[in-house]
N, C-alpha and C positions, 0 to 999 in steps of 0.2 A: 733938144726940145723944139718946140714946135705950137704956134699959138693957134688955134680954134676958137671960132668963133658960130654957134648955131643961129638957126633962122627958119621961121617956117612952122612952128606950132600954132596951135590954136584951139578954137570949142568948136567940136560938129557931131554930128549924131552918127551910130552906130548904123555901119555900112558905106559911109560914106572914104576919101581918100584925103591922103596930106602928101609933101613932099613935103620931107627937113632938107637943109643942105647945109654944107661945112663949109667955112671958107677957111683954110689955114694959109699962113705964111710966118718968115722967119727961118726958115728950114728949109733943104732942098725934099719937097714933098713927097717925092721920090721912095727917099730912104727908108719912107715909113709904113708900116701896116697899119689900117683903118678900120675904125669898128664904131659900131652905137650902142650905148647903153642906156639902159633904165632903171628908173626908179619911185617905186609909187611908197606914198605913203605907211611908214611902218614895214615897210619892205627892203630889203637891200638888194645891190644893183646889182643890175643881172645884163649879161651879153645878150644882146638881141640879133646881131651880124655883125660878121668881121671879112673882109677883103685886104689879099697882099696887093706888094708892087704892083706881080702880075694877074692881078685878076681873079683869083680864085677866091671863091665865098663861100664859105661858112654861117649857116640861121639856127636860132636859137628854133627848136620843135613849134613852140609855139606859134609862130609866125612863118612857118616854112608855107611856101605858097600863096602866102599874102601879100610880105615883104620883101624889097628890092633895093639890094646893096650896091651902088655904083660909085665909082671915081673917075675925074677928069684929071689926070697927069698935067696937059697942058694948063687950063685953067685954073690948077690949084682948088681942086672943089671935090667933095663928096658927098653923095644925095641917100637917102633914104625913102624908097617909094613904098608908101604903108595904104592898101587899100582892104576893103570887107574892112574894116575897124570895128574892135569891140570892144565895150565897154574896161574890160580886162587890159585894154591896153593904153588906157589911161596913167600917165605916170611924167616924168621930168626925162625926157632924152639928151644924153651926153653923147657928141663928138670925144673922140679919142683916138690918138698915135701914139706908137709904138713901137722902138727899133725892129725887135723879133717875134709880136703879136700875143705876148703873155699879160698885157697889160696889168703888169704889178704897178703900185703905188711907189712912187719915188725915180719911176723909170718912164712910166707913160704920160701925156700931156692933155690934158682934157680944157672940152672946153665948159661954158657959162652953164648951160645947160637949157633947153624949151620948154614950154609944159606944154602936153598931148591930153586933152581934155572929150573923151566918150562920153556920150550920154545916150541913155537906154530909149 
């Protein structure tokens, strides 16, 4: 396991951009595949991107070409670049690791969670 810690939500208006970032430690960060998720009210959480060790990313359709999945290996950090924002993506974003990027329940570590706040 692996501690997460998010940062970086906030309230801004539709069209505008946020960066979240992760800071994890306790773990060799390494080991683990990273993702973000969401959660809006009455809704359950849904994958929004996921990045392995090496790099390679995965977007949820809705967010393909808005959203930007990145990690720093050395720094222990992973960012989420969310711009065009729409009101739709208003919700609570969770940091998450993952040995082999299945993020089931009892295997993955999440963290506290942001709230990403659209308005129209």
């Amino acid at each position: 396991q692996v501690q997460l810690v998010e940062s970086g939500g906030g309230l801004v208006q539709a069209g505008s951009s946020l960066r979240l970032s992760c800071a994890a430690s306790g773990r060799t960060f390494t080991s683990f595949v990273m993702g973000w998720f969401r959660q809006a009210p009455g809704k359950q959480r849904e994958l929004v991107a996921r990045i392995t060790v090496g790099g390679i990313t995965n977007y949820a359709d809705s967010v393909k070409g808005r959203f930007t999945i990145s990690r720093d290996n050395v720094k222990n950090m992973m960012y989420l670049q969310m711009n065009s924002l729409k009101p739709e993506d208003t919700a609570v974003y969770y940091c998450a690791a993952d040995r082999i990027g299945a993020f089931r329940d009892g295997f993955a570590s999440w963290g506290q969670g942001t709230q990403v706040t659209i308005s129209s």
